[in-house]
N, CA and C of each residue as an Amber inpcrd file, in Angstrom:
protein
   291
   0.8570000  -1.1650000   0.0000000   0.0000000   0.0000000   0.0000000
   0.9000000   1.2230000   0.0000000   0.8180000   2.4560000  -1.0110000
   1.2510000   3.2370000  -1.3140000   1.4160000   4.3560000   0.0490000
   2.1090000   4.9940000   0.4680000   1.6100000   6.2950000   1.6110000
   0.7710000   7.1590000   1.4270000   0.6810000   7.0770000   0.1310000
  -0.2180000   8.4810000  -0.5200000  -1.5190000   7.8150000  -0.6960000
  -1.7990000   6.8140000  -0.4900000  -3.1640000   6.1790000  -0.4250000
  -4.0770000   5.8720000   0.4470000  -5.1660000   5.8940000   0.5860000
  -6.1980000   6.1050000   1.4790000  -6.4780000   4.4820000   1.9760000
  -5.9510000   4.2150000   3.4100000  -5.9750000   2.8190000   3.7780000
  -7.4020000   1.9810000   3.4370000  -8.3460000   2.8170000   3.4910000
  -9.7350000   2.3190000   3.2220000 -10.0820000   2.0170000   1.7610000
  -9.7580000   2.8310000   0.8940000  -9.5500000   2.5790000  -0.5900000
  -8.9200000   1.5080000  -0.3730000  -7.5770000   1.9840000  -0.1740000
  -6.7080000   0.0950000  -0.7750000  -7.3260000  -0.9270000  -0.7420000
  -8.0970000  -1.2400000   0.4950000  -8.8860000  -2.2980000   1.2650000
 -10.1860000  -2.3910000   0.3850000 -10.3910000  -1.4810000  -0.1110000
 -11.9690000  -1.8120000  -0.7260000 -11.2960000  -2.4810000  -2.2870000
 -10.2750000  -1.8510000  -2.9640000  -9.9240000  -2.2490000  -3.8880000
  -8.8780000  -3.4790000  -4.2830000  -8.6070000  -4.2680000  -2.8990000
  -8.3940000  -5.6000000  -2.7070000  -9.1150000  -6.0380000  -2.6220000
 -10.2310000  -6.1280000  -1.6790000 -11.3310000  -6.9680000  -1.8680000
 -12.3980000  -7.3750000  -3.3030000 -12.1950000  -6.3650000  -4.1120000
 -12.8390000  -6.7520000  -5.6210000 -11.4890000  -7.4460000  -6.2100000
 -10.5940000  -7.4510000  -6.1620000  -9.1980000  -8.0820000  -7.0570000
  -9.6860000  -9.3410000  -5.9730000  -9.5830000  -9.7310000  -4.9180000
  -9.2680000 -11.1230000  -4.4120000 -10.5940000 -11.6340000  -4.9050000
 -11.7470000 -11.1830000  -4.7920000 -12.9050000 -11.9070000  -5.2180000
 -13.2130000 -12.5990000  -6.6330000 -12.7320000 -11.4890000  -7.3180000
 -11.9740000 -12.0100000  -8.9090000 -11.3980000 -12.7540000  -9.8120000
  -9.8470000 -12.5430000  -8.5500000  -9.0750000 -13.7760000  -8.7000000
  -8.9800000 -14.7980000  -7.9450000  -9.9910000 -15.3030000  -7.3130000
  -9.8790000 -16.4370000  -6.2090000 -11.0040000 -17.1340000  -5.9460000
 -11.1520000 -18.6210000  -6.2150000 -12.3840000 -18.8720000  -5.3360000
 -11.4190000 -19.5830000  -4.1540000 -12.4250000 -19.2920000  -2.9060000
 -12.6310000 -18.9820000  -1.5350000 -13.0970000 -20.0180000  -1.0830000
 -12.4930000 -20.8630000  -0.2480000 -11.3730000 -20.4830000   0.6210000
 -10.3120000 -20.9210000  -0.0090000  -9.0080000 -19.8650000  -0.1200000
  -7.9320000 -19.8680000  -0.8080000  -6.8790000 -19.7820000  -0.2300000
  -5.0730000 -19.8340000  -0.5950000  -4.2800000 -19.8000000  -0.1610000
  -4.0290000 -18.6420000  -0.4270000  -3.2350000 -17.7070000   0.1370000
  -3.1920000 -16.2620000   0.3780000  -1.6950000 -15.6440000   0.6320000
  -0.7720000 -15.3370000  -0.0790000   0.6510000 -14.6030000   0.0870000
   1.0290000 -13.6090000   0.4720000   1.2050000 -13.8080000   2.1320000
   1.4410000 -11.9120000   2.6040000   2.8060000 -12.0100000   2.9640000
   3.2440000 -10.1960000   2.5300000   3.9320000  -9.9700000   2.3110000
   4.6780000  -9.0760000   3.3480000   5.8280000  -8.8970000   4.5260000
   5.5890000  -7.7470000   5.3000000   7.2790000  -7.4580000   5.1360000
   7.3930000  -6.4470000   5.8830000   9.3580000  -5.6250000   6.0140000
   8.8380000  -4.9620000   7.1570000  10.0620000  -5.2990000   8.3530000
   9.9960000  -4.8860000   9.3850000  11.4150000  -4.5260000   9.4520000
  11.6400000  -4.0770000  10.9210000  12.8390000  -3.9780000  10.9160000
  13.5440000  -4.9860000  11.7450000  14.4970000  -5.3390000  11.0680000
  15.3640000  -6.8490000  11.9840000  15.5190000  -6.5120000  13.2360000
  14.5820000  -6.5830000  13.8240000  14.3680000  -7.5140000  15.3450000
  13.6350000  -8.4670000  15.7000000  13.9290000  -9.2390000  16.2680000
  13.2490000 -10.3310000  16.5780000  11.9200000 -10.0620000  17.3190000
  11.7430000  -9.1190000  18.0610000  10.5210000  -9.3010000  18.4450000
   9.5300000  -8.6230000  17.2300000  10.1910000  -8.3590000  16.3050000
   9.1350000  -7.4410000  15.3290000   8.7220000  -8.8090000  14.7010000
   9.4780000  -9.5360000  14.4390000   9.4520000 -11.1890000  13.2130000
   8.5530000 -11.6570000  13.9330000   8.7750000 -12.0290000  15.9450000
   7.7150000 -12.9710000  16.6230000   6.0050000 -12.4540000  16.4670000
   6.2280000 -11.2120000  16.9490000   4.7130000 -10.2600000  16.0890000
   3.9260000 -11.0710000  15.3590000   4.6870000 -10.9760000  14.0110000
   4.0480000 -11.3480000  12.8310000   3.5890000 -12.6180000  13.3510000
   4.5790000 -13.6580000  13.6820000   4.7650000 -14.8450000  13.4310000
   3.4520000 -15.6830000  14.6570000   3.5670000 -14.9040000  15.7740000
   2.1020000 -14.7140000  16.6110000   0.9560000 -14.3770000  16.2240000
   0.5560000 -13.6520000  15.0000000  -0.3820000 -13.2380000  14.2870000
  -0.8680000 -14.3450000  13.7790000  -0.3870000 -15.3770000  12.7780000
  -0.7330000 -16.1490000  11.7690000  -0.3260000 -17.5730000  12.5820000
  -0.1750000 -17.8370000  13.7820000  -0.0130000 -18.9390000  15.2470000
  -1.2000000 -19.8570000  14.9320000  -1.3030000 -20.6340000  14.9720000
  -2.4190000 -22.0080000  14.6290000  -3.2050000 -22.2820000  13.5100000
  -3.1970000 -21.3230000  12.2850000  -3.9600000 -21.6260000  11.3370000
  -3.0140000 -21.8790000  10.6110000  -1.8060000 -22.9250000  10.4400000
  -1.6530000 -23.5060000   9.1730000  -0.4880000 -22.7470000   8.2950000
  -0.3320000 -21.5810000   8.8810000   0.5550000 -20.6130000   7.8450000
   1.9530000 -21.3310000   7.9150000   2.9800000 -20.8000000   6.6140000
   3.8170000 -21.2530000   6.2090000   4.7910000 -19.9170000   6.3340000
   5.7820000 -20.2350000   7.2290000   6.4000000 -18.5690000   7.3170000
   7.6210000 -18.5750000   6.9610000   8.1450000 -17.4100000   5.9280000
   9.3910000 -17.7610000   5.5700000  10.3360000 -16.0180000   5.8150000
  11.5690000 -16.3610000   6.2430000  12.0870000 -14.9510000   6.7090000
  13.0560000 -14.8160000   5.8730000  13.6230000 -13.2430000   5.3560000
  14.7500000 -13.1030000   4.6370000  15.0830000 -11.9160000   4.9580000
  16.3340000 -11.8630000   5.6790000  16.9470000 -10.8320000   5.8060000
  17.3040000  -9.7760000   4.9920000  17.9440000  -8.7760000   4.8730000
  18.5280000  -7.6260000   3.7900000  19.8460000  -7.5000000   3.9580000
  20.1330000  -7.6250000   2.6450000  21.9600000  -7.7370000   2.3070000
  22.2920000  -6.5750000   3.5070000  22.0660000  -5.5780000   3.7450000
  22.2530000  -4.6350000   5.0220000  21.8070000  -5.2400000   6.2130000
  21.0520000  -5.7010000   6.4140000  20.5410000  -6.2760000   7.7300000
  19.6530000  -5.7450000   8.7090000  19.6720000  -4.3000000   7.8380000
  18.6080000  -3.2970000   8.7680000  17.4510000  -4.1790000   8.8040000
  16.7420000  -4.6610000   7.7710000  15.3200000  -5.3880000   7.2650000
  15.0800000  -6.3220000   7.1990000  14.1170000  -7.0670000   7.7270000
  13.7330000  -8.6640000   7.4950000  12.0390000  -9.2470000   6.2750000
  12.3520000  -9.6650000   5.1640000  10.8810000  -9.7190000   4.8290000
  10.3930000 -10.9030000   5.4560000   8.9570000 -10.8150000   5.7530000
   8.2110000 -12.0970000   6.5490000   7.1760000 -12.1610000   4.7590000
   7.3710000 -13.1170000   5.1360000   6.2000000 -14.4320000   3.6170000
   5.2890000 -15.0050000   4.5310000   4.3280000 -14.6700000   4.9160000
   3.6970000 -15.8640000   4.8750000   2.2830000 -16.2520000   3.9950000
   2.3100000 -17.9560000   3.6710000   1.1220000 -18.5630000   2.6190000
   0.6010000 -19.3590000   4.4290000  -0.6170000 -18.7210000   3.8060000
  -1.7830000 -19.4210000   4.6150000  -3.3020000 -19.1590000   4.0650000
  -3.9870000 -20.3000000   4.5200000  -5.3090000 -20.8100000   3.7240000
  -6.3760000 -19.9410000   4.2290000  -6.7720000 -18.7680000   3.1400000
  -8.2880000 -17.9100000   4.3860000  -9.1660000 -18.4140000   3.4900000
 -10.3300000 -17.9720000   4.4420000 -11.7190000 -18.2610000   4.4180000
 -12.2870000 -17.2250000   3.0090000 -11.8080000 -16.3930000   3.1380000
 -12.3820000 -14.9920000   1.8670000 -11.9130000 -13.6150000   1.9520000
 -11.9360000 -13.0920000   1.1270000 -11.1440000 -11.5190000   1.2050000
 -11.1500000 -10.5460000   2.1980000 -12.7710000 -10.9080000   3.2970000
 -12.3210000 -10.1690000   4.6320000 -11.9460000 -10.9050000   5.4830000
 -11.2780000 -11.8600000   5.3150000 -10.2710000 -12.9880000   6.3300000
  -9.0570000 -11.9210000   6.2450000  -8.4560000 -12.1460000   4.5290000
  -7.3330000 -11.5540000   4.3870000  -6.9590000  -9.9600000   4.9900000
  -7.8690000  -9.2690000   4.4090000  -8.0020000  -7.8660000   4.9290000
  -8.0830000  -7.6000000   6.3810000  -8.9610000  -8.0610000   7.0060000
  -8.7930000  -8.1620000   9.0090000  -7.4090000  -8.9520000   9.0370000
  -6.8120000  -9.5950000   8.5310000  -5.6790000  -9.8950000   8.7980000
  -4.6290000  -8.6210000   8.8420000  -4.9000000  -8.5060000   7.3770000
  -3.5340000  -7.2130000   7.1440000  -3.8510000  -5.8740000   8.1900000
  -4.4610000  -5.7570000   8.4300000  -5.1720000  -5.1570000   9.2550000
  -5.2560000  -4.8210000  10.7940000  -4.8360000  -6.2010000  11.6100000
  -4.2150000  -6.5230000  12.7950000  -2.5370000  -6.5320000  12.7120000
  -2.3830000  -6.6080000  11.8250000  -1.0780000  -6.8330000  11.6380000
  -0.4890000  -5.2920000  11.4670000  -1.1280000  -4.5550000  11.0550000
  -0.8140000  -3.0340000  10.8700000  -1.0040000  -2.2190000  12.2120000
  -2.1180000  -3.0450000  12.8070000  -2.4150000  -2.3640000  14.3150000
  -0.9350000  -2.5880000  15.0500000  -1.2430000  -4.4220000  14.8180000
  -0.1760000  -4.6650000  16.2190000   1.2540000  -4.6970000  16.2190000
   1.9940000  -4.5550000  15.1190000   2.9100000  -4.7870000  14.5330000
   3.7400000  -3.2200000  14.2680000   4.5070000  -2.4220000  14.8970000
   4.6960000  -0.9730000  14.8660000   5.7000000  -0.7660000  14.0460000
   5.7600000  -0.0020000  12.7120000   6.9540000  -0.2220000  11.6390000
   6.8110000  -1.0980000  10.7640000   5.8050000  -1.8500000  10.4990000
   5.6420000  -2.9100000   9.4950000   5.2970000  -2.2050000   8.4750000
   5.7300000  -2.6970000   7.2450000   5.2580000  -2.2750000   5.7210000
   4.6420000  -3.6660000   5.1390000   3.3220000  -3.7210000   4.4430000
   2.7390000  -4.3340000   4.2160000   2.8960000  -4.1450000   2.6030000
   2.9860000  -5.0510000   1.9690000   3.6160000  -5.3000000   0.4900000
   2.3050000  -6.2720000  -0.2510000
């Protein structure tokens, strides 16, 4: 999501792209950059805790940055969205990709 963009737009205009491209319930690729600390990675990694997700971490040739991947199976496009969503709440410095 762009800075210059209206968080509520984005969200309305994911939800017509996932409905589109997906039948539901689907596997789902989120995308985040935090900054390399570990408690920023456990965050995430507490977020997406018992449903199944697949989490993959990659540091930055600098090391300032860590990207978090995770594929996990939602229910429908406001699964995904309340996801990205908590994750923006609880997660302080996260960039959502």
């Amino acid at each position: 999501m762009s800075n210059s963009q209206n968080p509520e737009e984005f969200y309305k205009k994911l939800r017509a792209q996932l409905y589109e491209t997906a039948s539901w319930p689907s596997e789902y690729l989120y995308k985040f950059i935090v900054p390399t600390r570990k408690d920023k990675i456990e965050q995430i990694e507490d977020l997406f805790n018992n449903i199944g997700a697949v989490i993959n971490t990659n540091e930055s040739k600098t090391g300032k940055y860590t990207s978090v991947s995770v594929n996990v199976t939602m229910e429908n496009p406001d699964a995904v969205i309340s996801k990205y969503k908590e994750v923006a709440l609880k997660v302080e410095g996260v960039i959502s990709l």
